[in-house]
PyMOL commands that place a pseudoatom at each C-alpha (Angstrom):
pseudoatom trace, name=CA, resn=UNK, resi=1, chain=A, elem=C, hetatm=0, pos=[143.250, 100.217, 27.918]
pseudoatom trace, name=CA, resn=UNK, resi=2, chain=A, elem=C, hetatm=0, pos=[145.308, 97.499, 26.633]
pseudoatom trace, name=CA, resn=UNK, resi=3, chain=A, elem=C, hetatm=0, pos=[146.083, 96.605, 29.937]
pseudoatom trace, name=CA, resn=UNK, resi=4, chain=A, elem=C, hetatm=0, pos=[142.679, 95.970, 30.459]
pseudoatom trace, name=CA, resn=UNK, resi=5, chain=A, elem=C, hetatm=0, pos=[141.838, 93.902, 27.766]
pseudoatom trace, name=CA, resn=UNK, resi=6, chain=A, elem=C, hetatm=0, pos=[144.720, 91.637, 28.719]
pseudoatom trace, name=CA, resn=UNK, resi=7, chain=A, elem=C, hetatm=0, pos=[143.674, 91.474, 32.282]
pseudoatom trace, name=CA, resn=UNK, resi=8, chain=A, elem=C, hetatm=0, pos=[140.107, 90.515, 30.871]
pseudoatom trace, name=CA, resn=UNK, resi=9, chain=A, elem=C, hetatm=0, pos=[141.529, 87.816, 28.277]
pseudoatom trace, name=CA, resn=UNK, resi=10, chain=A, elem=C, hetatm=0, pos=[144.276, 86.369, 31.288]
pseudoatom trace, name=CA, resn=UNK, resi=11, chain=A, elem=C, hetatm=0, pos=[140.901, 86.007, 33.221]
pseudoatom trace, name=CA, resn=UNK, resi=12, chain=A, elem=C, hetatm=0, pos=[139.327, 84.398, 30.684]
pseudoatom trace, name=CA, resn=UNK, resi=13, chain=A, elem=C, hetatm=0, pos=[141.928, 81.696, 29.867]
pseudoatom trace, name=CA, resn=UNK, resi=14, chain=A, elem=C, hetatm=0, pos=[142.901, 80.591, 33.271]
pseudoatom trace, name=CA, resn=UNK, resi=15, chain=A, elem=C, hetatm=0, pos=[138.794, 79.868, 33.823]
pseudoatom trace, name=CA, resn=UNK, resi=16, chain=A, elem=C, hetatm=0, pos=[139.624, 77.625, 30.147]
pseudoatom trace, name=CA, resn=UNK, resi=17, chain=A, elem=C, hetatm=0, pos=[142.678, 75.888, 31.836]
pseudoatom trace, name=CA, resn=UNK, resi=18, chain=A, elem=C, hetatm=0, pos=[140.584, 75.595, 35.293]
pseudoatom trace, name=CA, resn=UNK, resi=19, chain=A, elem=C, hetatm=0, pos=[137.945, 73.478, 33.074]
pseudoatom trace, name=CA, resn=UNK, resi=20, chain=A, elem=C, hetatm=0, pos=[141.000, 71.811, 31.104]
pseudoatom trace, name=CA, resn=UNK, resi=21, chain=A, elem=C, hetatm=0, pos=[140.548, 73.431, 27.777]
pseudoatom trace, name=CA, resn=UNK, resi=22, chain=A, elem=C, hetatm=0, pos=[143.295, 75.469, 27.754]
pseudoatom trace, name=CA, resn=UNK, resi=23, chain=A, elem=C, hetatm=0, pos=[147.429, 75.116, 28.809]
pseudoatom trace, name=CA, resn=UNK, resi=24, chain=A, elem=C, hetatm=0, pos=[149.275, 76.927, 31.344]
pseudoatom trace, name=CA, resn=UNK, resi=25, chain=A, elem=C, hetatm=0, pos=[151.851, 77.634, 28.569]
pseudoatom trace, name=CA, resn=UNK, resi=26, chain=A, elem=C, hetatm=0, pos=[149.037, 79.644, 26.490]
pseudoatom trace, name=CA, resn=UNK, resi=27, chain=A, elem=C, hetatm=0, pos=[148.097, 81.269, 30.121]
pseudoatom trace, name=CA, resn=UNK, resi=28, chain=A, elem=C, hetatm=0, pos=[151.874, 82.001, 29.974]
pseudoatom trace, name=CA, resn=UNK, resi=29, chain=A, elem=C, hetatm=0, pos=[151.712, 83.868, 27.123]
pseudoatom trace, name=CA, resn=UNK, resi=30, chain=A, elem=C, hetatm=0, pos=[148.749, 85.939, 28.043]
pseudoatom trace, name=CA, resn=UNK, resi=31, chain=A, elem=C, hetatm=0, pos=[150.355, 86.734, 31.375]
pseudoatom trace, name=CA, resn=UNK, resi=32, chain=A, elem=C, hetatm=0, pos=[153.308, 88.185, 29.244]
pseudoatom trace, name=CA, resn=UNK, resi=33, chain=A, elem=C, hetatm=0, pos=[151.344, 90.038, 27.245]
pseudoatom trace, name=CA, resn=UNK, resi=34, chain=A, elem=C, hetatm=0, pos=[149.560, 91.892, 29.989]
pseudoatom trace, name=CA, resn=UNK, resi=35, chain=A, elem=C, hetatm=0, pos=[153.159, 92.194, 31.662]
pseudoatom trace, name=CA, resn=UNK, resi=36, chain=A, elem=C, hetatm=0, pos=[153.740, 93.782, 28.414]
pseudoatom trace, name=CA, resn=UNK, resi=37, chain=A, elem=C, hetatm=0, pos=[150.617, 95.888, 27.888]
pseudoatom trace, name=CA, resn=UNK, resi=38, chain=A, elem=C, hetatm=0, pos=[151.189, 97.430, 32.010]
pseudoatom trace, name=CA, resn=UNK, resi=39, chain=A, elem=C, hetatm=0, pos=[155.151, 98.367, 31.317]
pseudoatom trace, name=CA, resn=UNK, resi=40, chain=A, elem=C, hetatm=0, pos=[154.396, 99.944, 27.591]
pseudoatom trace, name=CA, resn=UNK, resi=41, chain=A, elem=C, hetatm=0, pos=[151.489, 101.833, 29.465]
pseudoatom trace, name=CA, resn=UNK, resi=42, chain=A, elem=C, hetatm=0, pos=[153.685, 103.040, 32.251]
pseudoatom trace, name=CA, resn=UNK, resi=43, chain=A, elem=C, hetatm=0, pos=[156.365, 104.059, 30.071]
pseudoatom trace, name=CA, resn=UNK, resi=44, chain=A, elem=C, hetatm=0, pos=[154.103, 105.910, 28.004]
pseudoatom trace, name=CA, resn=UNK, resi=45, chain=A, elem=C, hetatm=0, pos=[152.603, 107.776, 30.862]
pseudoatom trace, name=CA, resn=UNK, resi=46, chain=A, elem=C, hetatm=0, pos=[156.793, 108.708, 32.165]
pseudoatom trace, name=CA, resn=UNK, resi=47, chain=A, elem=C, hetatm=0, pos=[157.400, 109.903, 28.569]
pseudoatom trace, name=CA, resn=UNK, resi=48, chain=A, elem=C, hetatm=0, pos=[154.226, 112.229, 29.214]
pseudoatom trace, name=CA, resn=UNK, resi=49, chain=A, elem=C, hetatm=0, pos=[155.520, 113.239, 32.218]
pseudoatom trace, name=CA, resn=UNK, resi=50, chain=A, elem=C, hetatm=0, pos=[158.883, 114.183, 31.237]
pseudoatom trace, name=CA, resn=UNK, resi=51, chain=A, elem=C, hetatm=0, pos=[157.887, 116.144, 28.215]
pseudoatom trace, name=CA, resn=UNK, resi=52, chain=A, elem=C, hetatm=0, pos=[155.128, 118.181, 30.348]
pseudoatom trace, name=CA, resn=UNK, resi=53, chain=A, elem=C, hetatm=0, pos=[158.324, 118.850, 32.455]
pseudoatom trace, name=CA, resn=UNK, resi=54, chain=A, elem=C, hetatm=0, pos=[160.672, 119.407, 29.425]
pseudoatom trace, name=CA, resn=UNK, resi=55, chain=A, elem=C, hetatm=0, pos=[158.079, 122.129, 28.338]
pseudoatom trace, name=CA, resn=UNK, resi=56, chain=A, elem=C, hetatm=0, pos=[157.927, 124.121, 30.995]
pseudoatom trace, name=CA, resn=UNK, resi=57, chain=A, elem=C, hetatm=0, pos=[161.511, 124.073, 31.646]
pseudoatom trace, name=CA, resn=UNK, resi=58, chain=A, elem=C, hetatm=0, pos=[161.442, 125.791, 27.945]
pseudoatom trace, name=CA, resn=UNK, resi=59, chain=A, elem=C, hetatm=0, pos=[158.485, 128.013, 28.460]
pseudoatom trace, name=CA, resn=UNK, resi=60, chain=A, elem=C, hetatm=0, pos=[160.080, 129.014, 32.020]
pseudoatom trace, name=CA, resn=UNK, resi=61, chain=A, elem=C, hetatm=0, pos=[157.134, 128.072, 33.821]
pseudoatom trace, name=CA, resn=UNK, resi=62, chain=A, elem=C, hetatm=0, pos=[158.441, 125.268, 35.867]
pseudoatom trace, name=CA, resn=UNK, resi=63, chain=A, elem=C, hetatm=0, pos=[157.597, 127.494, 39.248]
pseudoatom trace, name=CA, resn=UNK, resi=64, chain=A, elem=C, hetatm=0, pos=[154.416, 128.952, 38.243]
pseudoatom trace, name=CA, resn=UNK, resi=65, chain=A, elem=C, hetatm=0, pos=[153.501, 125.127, 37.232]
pseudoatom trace, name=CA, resn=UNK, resi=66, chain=A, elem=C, hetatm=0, pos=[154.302, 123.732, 40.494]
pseudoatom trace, name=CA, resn=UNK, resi=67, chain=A, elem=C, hetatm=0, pos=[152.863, 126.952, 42.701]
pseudoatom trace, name=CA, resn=UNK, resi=68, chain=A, elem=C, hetatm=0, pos=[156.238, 127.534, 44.166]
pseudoatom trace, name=CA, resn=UNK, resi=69, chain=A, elem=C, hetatm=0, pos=[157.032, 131.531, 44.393]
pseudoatom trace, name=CA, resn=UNK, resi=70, chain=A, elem=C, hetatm=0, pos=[159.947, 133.299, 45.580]
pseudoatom trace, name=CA, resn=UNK, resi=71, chain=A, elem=C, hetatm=0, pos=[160.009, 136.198, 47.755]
pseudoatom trace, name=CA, resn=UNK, resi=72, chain=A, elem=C, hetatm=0, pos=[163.266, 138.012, 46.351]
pseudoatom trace, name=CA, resn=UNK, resi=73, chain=A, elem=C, hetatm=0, pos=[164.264, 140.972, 49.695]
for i in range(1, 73): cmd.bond("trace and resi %d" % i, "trace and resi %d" % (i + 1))
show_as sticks, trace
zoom trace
């Protein structure tokens, strides 16, 4: 979401510097802080990830998580 809303405010200031009432150095700064918004977003998500992994590892349902099942003969 705060990806978003930096995507809509990046938008919104390079239309201000297209009609000269903004500077590329404050569209600079916007573009940063979307670059920043997308990497804390996608971190957060690979944090998610690895913990959903990290608990099934300690529940022992890593298998039965993924659908994988062994035939033991």
């Amino acid at each position: 979401q705060a990806s978003a809303y930096q995507a809509a405010a990046l938008d919104a200031e390079q239309k201000k510097l297209e009609n000269g009432k903004s500077t590329s150095f404050q569209v600079l700064i916007i573009q940063r802080d979307l670059t920043s918004a997308r990497s804390q977003e996608i971190r957060a998500l690979a944090d998610y990830n690895n913990s959903l992994a990290q608990l099934a590892l300690q529940e022992g349902t890593t298998l039965q998580r993924r659908r994988i099942s062994l035939d033991m003969k």
